[in-house]
C-alpha positions in Angstrom: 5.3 -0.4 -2.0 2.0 -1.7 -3.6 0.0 1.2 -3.5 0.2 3.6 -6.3 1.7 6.6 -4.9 3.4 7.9 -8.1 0.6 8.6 -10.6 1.3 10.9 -13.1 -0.6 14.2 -11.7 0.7 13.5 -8.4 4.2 13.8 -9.5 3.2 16.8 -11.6 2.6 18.3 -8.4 5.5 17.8 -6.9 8.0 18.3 -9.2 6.0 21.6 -9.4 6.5 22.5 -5.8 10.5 21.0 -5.8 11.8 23.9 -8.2 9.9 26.9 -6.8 10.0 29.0 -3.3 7.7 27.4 -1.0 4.9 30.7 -1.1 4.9 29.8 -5.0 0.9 29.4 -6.0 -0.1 26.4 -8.1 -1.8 27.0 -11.2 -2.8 25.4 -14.8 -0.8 26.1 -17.6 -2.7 27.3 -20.7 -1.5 24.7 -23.1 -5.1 23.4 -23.1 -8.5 24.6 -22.1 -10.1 21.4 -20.2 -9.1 19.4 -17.3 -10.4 15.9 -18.8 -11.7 13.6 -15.6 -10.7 12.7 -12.2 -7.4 12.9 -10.9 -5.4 13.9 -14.9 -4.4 16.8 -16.5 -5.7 16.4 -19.6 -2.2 17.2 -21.0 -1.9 20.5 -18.7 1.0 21.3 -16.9 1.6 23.0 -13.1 3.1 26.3 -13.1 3.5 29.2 -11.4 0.6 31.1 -10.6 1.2 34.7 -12.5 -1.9 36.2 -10.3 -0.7 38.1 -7.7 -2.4 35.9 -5.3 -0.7 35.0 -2.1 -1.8 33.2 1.1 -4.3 35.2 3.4 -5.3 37.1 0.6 -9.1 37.1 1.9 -10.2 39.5 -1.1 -9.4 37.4 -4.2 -11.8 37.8 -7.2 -14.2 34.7 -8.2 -11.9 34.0 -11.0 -9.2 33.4 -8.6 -11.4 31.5 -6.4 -12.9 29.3 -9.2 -8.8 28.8 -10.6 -7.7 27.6 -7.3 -10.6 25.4 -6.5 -9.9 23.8 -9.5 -6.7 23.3 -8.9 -6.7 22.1 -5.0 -9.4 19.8 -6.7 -7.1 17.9 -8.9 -4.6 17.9 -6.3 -7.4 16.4 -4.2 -8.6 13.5 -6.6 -5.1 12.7 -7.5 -4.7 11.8 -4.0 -7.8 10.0 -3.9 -6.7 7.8 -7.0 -3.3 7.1 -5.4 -4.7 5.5 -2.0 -8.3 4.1 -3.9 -10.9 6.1 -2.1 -10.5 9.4 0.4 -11.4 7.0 3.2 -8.2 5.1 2.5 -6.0 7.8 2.8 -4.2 7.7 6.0 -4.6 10.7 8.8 -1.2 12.3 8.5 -1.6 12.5 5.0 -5.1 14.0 5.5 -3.7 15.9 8.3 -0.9 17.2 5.9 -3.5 18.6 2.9 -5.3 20.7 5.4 -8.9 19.5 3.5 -10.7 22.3 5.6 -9.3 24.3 3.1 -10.3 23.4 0.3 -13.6 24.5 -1.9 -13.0 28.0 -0.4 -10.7 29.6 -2.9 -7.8 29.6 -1.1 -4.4 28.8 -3.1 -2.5 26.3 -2.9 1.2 26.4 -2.5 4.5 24.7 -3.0 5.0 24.3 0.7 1.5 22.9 1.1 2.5 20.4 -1.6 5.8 19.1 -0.3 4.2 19.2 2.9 1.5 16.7 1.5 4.4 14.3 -0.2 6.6 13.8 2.9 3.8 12.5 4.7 3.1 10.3 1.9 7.0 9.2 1.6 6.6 8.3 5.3 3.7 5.9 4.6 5.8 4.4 2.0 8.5 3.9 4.3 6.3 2.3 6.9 5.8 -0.7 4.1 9.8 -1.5 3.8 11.4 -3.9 5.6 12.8 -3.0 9.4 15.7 -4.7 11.0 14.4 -5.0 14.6 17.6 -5.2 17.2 17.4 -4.5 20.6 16.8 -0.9 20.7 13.9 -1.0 18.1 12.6 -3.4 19.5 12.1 -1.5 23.0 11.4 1.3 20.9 8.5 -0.6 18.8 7.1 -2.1 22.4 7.3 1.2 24.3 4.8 2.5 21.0 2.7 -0.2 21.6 2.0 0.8 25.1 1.6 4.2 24.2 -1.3 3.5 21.7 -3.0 0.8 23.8 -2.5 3.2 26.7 -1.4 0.6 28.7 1.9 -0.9 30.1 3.8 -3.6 30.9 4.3 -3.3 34.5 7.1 -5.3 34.6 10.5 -4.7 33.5 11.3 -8.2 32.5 7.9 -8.5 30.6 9.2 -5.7 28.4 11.9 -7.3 28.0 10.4 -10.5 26.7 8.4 -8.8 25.0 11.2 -6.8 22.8 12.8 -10.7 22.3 9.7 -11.6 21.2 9.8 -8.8 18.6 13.2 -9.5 17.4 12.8 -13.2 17.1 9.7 -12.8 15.0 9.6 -9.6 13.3 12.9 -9.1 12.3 12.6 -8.6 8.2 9.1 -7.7 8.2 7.5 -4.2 6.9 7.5 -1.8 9.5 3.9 -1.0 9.5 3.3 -5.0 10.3 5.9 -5.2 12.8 4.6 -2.4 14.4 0.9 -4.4 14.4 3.0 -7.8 15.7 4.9 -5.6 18.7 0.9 -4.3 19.2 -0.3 -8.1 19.3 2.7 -9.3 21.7 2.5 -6.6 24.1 -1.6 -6.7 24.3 -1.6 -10.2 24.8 0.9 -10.3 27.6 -1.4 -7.7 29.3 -4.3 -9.7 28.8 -2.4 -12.9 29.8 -5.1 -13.4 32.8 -8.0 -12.8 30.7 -9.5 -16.5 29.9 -10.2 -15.6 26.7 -6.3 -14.5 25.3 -4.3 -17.2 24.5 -1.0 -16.6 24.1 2.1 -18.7 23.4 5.1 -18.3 21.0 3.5 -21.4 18.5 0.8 -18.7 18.2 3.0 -15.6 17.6 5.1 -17.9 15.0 1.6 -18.4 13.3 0.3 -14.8 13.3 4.0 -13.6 12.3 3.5 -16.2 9.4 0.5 -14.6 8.2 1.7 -10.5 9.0 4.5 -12.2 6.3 2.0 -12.1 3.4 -0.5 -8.5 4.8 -0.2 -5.6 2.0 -1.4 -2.7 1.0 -2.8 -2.2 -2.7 -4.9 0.6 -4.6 -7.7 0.0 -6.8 -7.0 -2.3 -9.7 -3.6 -3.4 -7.9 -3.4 -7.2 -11.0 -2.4 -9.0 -8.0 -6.0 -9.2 -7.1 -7.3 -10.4 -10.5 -7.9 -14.1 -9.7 -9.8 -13.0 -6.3 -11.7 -9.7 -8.6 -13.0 -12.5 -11.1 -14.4 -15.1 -8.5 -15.9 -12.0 -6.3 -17.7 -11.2 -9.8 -19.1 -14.5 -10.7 -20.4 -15.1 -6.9 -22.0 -11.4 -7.1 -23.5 -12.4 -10.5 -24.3 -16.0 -9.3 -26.5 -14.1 -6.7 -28.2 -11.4 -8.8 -29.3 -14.3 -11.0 -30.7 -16.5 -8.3 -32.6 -13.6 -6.6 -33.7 -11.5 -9.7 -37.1 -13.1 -10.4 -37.9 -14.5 -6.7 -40.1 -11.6 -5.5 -40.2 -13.0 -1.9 -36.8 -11.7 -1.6 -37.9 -8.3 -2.5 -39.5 -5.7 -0.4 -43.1 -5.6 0.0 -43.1 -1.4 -0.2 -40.4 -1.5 -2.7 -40.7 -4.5 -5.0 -38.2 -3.3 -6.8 -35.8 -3.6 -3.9 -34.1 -6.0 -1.8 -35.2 -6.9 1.1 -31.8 -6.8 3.1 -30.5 -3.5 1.4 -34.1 -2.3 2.8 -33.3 -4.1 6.2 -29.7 -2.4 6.5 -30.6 1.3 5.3 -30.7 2.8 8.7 -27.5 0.9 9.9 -24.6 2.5 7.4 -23.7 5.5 6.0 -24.7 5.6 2.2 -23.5 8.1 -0.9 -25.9 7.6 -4.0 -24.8 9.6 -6.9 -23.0 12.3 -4.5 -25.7 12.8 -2.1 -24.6 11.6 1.2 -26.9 10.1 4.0 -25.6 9.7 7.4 -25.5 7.1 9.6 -29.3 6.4 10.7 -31.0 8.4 8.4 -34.7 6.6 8.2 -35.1 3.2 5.9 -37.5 5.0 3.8 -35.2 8.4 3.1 -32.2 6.1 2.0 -35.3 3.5 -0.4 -36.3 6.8 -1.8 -32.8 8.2 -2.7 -31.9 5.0 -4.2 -35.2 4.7 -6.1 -34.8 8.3 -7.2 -31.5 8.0 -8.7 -31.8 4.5 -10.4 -34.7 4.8 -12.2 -35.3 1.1 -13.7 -36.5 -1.7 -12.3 -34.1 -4.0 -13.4 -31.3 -1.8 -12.2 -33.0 -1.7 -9.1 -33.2 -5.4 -8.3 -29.7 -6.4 -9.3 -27.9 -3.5 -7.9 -30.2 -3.7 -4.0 -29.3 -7.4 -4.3 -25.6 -6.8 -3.6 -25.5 -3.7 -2.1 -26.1 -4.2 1.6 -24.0 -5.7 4.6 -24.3 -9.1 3.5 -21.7 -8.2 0.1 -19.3 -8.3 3.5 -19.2 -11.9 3.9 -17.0 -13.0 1.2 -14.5 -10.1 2.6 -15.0 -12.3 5.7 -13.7 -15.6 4.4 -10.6 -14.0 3.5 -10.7 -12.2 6.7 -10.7 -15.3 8.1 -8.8 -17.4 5.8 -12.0 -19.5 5.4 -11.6 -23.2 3.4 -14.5 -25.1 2.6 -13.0 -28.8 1.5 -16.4 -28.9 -0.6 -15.8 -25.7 -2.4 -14.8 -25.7 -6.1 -12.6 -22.3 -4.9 -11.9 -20.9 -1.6 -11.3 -17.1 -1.8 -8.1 -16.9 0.4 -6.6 -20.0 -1.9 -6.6 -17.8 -4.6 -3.2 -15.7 -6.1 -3.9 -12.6 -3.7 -6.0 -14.1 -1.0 -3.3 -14.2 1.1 -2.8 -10.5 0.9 -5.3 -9.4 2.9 -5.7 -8.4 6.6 -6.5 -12.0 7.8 -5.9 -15.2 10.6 -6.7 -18.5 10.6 -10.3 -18.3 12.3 -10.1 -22.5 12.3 -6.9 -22.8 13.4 -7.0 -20.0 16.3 -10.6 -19.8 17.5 -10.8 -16.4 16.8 -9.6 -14.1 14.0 -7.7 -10.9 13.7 -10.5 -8.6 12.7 -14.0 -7.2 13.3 -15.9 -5.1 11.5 -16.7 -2.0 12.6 -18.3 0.2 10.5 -19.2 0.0 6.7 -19.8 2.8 4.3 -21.9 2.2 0.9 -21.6 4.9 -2.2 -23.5 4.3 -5.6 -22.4 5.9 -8.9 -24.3 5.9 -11.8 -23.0 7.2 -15.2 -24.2 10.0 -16.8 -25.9 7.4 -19.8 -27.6 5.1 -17.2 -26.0 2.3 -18.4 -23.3 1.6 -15.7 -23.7 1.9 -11.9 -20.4 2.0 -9.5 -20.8 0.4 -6.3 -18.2 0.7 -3.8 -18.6 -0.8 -0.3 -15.7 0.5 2.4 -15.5 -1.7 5.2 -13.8 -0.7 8.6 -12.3 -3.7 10.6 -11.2 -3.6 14.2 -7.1 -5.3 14.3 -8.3 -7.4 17.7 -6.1 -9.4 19.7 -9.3 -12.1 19.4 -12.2 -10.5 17.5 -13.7 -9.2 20.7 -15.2 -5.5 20.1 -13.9 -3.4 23.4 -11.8 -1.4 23.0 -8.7 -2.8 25.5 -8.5 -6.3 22.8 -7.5 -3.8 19.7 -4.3 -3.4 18.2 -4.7 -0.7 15.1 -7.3 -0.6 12.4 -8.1 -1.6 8.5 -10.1 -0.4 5.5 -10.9 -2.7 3.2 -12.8 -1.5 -0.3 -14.4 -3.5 -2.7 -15.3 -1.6 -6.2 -17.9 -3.4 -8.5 -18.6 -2.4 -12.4 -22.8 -3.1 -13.5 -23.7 -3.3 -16.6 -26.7 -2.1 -16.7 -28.0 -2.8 -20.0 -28.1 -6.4 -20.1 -32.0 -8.3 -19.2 -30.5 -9.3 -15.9 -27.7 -6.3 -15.2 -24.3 -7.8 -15.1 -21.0 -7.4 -12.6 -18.3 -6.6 -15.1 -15.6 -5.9 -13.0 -14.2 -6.1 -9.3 -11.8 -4.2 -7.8 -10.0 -4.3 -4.3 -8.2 -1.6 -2.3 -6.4 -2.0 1.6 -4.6 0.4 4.1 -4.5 -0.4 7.9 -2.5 0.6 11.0 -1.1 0.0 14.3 -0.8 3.4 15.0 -4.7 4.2 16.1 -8.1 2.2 16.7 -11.8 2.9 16.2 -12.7 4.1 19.9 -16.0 3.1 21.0 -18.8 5.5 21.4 
């Protein structure tokens, strides 16, 4: 399993709550007075509360409060790091922390912890290969119809449709054979709609390509090659744009005219501070003005921070290959690993995107800025946006490094993270 679901505070954690009684409170040990960053321990260890603390307790003292905040906290980021972002941790994990707890004091114990790590041993699980006879199969398909909320009307479709399963899916990691049993049995519903093609040549293809899907965390080396060439087009960009002050917006000439454009269309985070969904192009300018402070950081960060940073993501969506092109994305080592089809080959891809979420860090010196972009995509049978054509759901994040004390600020790094399933869809409004 690609992900990195065994960092070092995580298992602290657990190996915590595995040798104590479940109502057992997590606390700090006092081997060291700081927690140093994120989701480590600084060289602290998890013990036994010695408070007498104990769930419900509604009149615990600030000190308490502040200790298991800071504790539930750690827990928290450690989980974040694991996954690559709390938008990529999957519901039942989610589901399994209880988050509406945390920040209010409240303890947390063993149970709550083991609780936490059997839902994330299940989504490990859903990554190894399944052998697919004929009762998972009818099992797999009889999922599918549950999620799409529709059926198969006829027996014998179900029953192709569970051969179909076996002949193709057999071997493959659960959580893709689940999307491939999704795939099958929405296309043989759709089967009248002029638009669905459907034939086993087609299903060999997409099986092909569910072969090479992963999941992968942050910094995951496999995406190196792609993380490089993702840095030089971002810098190739920056540098074209930086001194063209068309390009830049007329209020803000400081700013980029399609980050300006897309401010009202995406939910944003700059330096903690979230803005929802269609908050006003000028609150979102202003934020980001007010938090990066120089001009050049202004221009080269606005210049890749809006919807268009999504159409590289989209030629490997879309296993894009331009015969002119020095490199082609989903040619690279990795490419192949993300949520993708052949949009050439098919007519029509496997994704859509959705939604996308933008969040700016700046370090405490000014001279760095974090930009992370998470993109939703629709699994649909062929890119259409309703929701009878989908089949599950992906996020997709892309983390860049700035520089920002060079003349022209410089992408230093690019990171990747992916999670999707065939186990829910973004519903329409």
């Amino acid at each position: 399993m690609p992900l990195n679901l065994n960092n070092a505070t995580y298992k602290s954690f657990t190996d915590f709550a595995s040798n104590v009684n479940g109502r057992t409170i997590a606390a700090f040990g006092d081997d060291t007075t700081s927690v140093q960053g994120g989701g480590s321990l600084g060289g602290r260890t998890i013990v036994p509360s010695h408070n007498r603390d104990f769930i419900g307790n509604v009149r615990r003292n600030t000190s308490k409060q502040e200790a298991n905040n800071a504790v539930r906290k750690l827990f928290r980021q450690s989980i974040i790091d694991m996954f690559g972002g709390e938008s990529m941790i999957p519901e039942s994990v989610k589901t399994a922390m209880k988050l509406e707890d945390y920040g209010k004091g409240k303890p947390l114990s063993a149970r709550r912890i083991m609780a936490v790590k059997v839902a994330i041993d299940a989504v490990k699980a859903e990554m190894q290969p399944v052998k697919i006879d004929d009762a998972k199969a009818r099992q797999m398909v009889d999922q599918s119809e549950n999620m799409l909320g529709f059926a198969l009307g006829d027996p014998e479709d179900a029953s192709k449709a569970s051969q179909l399963l076996m002949k193709y899916g057999d071997g493959l990691p659960g959580k893709s054979a689940q999307v491939l049993s999704n795939f099958i049995v929405n296309s043989m519903i759709r089967a009248g709609d002029p638009s669905v093609e459907f034939d086993e040549d087609i299903l060999r293809d997409f099986a092909d390509d569910l072969k090479t899907w992963d999941e992968f965390s942050l910094g995951d080396n496999r995406l190196n090659e792609v993380g490089k060439e993702f840095m030089k087009l971002q810098n190739d960009y920056i540098r074209q744009n930086f001194n063209v002050p068309k390009q830049f917006s007329s209020a803000n000439p400081d700013v980029f005219k399609a980050m300006e454009d897309d401010a009202n269309r995406s939910t944003w985070s700059i330096n903690g501070k979230q803005l929802p969904l269609g908050s006003s192009k000028e609150t979102v300018v202003s934020e980001f003005c007010s938090a990066v402070k120089d001009s050049k950081s202004r221009k080269a960060i606005s210049t890749i921070f809006h919807q268009g940073t999504q159409s590289d993501l989209q030629k490997l969506f879309y296993k894009t290959v331009d015969p002119q092109a020095e490199t082609n994305l989903c040619q690279l080592p990795g490419g192949n690993l993300f949520v993708s089809r052949d949009l050439v080959k098919h007519g029509n891809g496997i994704t859509r995107t959705n939604d996308c979420q933008y969040d700016l860090r700046l370090s405490e010196d000014g001279k760095t800025a974090t930009m992370t972009v998470t993109s939703m995509q629709d699994l649909t049978i062929f890119g259409a946006p309703a929701d009878q054509y989908k089949i599950g759901k992906a996020i997709v994040t892309l983390q860049s490094t700035i520089d920002l004390t060079k003349d022209i600020p410089e992408v230093t790094d690019v990171k990747f993270a992916q999670t999707f399933t065939p186990n829910e869809i973004y519903k329409s409004a």
